[in-house]
Every structure is written in structure tokens, then in C-alpha cells.
DSSP file (Angstrom, degrees, kcal/mol; ACC not computed):
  #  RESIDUE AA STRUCTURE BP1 BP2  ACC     N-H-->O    O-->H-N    N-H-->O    O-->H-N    TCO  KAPPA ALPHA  PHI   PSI    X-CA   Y-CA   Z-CA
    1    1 A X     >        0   0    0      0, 0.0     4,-2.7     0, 0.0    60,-0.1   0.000 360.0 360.0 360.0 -36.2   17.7   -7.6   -5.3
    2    2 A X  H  >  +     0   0    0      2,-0.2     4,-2.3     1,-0.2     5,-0.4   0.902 360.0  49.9 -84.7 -25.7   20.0   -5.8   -2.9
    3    3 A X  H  > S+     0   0    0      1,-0.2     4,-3.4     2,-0.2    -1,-0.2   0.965 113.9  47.9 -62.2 -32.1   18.5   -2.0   -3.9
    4    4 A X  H  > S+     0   0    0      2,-0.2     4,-2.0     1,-0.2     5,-0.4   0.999 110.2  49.8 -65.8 -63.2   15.0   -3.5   -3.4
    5    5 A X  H  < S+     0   0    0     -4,-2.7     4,-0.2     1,-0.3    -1,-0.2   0.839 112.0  47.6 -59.8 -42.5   16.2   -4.9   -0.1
    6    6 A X  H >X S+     0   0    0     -4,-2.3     4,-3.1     1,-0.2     3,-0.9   0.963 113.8  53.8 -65.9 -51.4   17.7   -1.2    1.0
    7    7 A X  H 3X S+     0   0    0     -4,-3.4     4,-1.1    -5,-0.4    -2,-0.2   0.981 104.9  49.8 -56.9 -44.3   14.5    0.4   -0.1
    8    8 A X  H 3X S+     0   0    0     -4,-2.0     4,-0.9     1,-0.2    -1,-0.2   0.538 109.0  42.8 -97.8  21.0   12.6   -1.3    1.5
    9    9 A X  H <> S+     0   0    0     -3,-0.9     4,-1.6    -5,-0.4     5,-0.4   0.737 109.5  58.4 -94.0 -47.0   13.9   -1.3    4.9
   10   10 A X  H >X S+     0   0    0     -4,-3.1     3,-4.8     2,-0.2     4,-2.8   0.829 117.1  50.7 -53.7 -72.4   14.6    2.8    4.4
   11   11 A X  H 3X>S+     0   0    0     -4,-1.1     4,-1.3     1,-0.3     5,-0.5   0.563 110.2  38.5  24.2-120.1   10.2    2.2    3.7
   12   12 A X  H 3<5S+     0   0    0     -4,-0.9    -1,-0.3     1,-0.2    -2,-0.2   0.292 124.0  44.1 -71.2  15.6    9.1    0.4    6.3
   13   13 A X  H X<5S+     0   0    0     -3,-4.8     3,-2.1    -4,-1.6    -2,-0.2   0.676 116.3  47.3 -92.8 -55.2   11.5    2.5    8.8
   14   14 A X  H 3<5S+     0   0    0     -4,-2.8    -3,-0.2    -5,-0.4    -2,-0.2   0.536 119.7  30.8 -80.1 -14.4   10.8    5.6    7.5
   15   15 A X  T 3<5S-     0   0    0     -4,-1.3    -1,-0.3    -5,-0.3    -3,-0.1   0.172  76.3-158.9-119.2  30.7    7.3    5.6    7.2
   16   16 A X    < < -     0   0    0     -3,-2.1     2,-0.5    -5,-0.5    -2,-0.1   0.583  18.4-179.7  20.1  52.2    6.5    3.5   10.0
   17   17 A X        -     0   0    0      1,-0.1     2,-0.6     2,-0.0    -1,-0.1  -0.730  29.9-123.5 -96.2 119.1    3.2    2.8    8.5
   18   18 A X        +     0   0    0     -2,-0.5     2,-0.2    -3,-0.1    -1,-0.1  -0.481  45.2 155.7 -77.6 131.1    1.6    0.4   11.2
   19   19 A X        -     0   0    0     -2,-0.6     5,-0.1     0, 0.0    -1,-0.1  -0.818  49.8 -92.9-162.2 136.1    0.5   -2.9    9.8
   20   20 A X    >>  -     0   0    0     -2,-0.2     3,-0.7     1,-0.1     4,-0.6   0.349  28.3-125.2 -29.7 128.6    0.0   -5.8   11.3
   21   21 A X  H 3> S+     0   0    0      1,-0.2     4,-2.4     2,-0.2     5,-0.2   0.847 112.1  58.7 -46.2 -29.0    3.2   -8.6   11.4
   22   22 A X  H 3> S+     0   0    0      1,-0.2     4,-3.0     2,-0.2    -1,-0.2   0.950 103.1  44.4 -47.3 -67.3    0.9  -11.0   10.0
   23   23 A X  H <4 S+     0   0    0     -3,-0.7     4,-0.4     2,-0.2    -1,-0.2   0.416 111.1  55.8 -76.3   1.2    0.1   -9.0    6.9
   24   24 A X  H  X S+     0   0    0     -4,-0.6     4,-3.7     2,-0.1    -2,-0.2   0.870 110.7  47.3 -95.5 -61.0    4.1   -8.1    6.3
   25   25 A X  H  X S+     0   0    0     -4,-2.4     4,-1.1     1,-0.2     5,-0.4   0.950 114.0  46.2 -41.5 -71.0    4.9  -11.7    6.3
   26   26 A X  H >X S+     0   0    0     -4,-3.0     4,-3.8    -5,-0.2     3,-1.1   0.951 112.4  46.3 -20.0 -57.2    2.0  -12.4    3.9
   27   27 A X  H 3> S+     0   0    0     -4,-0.4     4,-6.1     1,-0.3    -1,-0.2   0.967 114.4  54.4 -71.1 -27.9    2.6   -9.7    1.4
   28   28 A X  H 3< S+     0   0    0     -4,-3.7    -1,-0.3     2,-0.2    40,-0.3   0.661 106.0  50.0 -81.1   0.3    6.4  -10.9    1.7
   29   29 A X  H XX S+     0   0    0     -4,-1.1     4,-2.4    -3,-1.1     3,-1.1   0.551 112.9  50.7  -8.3 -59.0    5.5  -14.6    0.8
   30   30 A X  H 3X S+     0   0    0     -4,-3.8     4,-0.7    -5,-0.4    -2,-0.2   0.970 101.2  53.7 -87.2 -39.7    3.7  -13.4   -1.9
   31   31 A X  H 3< S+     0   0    0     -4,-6.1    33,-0.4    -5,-0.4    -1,-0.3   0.561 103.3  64.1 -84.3  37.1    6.2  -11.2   -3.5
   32   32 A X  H <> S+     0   0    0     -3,-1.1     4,-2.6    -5,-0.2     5,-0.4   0.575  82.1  81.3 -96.1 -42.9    8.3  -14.1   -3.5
   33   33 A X  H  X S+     0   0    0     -4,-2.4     4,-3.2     1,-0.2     5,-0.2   0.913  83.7  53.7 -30.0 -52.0    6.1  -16.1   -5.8
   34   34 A X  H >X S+     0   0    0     -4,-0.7     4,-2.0     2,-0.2     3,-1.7   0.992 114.3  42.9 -73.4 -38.0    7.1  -14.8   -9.3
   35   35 A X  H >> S+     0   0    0     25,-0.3     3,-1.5     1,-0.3     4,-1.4   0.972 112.9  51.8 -59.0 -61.7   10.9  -15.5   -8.7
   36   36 A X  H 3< S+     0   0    0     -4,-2.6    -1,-0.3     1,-0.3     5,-0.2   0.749 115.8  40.9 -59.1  -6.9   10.0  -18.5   -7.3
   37   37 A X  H <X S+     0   0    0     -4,-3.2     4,-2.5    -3,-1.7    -1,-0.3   0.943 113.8  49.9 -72.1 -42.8    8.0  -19.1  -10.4
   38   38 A X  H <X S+     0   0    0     -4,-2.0     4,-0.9    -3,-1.5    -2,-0.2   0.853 114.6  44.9 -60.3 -47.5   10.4  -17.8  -12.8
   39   39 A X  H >X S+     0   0    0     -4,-1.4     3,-4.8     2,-0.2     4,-0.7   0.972 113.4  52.7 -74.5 -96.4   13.4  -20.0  -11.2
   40   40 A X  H 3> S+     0   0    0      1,-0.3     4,-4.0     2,-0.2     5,-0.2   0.654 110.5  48.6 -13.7 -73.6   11.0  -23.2  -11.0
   41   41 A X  H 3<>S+     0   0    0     -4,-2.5     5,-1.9    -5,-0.2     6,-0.4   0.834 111.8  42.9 -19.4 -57.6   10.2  -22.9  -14.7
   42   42 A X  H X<5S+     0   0    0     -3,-4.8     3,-9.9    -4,-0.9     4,-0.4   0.967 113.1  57.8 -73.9 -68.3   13.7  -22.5  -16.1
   43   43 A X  H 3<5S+     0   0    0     -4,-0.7    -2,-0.2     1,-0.3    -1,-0.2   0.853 108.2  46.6 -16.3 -56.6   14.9  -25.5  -13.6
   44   44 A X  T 3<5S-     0   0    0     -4,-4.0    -1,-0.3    -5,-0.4    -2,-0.2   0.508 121.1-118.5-107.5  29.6   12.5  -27.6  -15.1
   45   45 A X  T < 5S+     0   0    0     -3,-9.9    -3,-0.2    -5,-0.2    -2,-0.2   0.530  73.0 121.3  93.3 -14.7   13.6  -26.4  -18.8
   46   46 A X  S   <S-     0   0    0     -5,-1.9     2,-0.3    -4,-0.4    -4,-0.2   0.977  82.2  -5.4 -74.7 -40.0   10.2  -24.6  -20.3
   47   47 A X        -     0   0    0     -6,-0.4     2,-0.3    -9,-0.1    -2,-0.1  -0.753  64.9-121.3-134.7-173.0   11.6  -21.3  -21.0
   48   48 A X        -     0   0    0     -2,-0.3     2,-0.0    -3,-0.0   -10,-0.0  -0.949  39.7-115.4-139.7 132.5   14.8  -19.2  -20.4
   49   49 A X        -     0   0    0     -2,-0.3     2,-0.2     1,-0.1     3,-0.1  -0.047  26.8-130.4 -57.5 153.1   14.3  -15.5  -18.1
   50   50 A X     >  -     0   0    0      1,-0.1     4,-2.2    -2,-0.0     5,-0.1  -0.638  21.6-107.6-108.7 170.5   15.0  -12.7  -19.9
   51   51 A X  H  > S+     0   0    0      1,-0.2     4,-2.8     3,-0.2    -1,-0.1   0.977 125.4  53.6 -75.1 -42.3   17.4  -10.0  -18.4
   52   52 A X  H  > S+     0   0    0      2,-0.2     4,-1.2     3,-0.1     5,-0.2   0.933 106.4  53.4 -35.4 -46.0   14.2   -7.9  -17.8
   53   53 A X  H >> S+     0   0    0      2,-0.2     3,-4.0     1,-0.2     4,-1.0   0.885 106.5  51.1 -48.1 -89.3   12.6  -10.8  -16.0
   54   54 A X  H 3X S+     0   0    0     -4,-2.2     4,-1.8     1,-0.3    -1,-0.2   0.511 101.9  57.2 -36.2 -33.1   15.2  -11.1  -13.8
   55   55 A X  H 3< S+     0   0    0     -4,-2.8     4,-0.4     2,-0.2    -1,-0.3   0.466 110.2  47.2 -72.4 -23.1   15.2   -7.6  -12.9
   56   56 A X  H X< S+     0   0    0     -3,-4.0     3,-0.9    -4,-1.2     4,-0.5   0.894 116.7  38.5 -49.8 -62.1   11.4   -7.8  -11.7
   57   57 A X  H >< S+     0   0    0     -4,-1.0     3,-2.2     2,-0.3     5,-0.3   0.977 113.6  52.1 -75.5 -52.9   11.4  -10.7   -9.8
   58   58 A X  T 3X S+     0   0    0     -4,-1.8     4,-1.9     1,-0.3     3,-0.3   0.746 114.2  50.9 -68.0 -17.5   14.7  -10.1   -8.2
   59   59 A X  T <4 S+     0   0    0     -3,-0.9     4,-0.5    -4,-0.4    -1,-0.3   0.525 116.3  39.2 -55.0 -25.4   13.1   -6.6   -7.4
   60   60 A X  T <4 S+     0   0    0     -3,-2.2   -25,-0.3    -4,-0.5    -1,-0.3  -0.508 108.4  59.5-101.7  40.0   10.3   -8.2   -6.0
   61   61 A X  T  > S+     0   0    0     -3,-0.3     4,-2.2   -27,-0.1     5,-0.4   0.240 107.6  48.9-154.3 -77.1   12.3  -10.9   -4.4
   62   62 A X  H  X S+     0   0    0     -4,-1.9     4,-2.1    -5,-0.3     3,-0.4   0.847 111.2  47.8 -51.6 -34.5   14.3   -8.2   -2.3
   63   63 A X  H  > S+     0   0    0     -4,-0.5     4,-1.4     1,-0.2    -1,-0.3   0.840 108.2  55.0 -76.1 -29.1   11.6   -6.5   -1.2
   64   64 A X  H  > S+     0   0    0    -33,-0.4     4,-0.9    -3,-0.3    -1,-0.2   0.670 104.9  54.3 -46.2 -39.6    9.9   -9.7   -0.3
   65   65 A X  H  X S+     0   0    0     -4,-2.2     4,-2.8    -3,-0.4     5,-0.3   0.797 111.0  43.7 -92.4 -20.8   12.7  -10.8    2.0
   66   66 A X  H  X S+     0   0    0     -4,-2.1     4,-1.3    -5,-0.4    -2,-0.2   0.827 105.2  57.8 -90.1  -7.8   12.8   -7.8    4.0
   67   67 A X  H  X S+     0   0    0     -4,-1.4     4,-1.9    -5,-0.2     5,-0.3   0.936 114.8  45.6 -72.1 -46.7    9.0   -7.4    4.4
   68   68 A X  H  X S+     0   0    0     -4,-0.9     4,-1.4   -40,-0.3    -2,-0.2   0.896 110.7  52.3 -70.6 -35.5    9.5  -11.1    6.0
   69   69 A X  H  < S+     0   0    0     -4,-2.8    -1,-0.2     2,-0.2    -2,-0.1   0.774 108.1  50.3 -51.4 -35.2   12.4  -10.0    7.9
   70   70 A X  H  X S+     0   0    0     -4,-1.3     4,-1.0    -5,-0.3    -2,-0.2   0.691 105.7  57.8 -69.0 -35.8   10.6   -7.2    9.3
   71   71 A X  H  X S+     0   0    0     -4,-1.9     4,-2.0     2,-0.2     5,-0.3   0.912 104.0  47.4 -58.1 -60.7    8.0   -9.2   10.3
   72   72 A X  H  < S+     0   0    0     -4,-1.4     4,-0.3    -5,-0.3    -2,-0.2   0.504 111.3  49.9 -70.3 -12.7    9.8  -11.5   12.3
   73   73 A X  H  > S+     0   0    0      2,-0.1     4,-2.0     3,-0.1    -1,-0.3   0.624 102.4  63.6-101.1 -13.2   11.8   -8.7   14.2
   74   74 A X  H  X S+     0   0    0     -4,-1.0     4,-0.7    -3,-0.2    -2,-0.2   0.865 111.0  39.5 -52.9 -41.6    8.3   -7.0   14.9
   75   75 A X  H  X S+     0   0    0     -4,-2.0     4,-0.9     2,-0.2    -3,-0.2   0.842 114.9  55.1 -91.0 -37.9    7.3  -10.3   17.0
   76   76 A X  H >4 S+     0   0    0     -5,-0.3     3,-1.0    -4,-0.3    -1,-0.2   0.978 105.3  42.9 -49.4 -49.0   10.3  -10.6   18.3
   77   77 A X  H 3< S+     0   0    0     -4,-2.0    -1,-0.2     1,-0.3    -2,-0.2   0.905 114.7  57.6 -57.7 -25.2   10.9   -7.2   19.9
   78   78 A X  H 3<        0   0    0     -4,-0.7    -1,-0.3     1,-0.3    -2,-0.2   0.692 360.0 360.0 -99.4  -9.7    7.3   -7.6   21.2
   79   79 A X    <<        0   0    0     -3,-1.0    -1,-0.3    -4,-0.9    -2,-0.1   0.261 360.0 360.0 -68.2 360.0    8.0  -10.8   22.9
């Protein structure tokens, strides 16, 4: 989760590809989903993650919280 997170801030600084705060928050909402599926699942006992699992989602997880983070300092600064 923390290499995803470091990529994708060096990403979205380094190629400072404009899109809209709206749509960084979205896409990081959604690549939150499979953890949160994966988690939810085990929690209520239907399967057990594999270590591969975990290493997707938690890849997709990091990158997810800094697309949301990013978002949310884009509207700030602009404030």
C-alpha cells in the first residue's frame, strides 16, 4: 500500500495531467472498492484473501488514498 501511495503522488506531480478534483476523488472512491470488498467478505467469514489478493487491493487501495488526497488539496489550494 505505501509503494502505490509513493507512486502515485510522484504521478500525479509529475505529470501534472489536468483533471478535474471531482474526477480524482471519484476514481479514488472507486479504487477503494475491491479492498473494501475483499476486507468486508473475510469479516463476514465467506472466504480467506490470498497473499496475491492482498497485494492488488492494497495496491489499489494506496493509490486510491492519494488520488483522494490530491483531490482534496486541489480544492483547497484553490480556495
Amino acid at each position: 500500500m505505501y509503494s502505490s501511495g509513493v507512486l502515485g503522488i510522484l504521478a500525479t506531480r509529475l505529470w501534472s495531467i489536468p483533471i478535474r478534483p471531482v474526477w480524482l476523488f471519484l476514481m479514488g472512491v472507486l479504487f477503494l472498492i475491491p479492498g473494501g470488498v475483499d476486507g468486508f467478505t473475510q469479516l463476514l467469514g465467506k472466504r480467506e484473501s490470498t497473499n496475491r489478493l492482498r497485494i492488488v487491493t492494497g495496491f489499489l487501495l494506496g493509490i486510491g488514498v492519494v488520488l483522494i488526497v490530491d483531490s482534496i488539496l486541489v480544492v483547497l489550494a484553490n480556495l
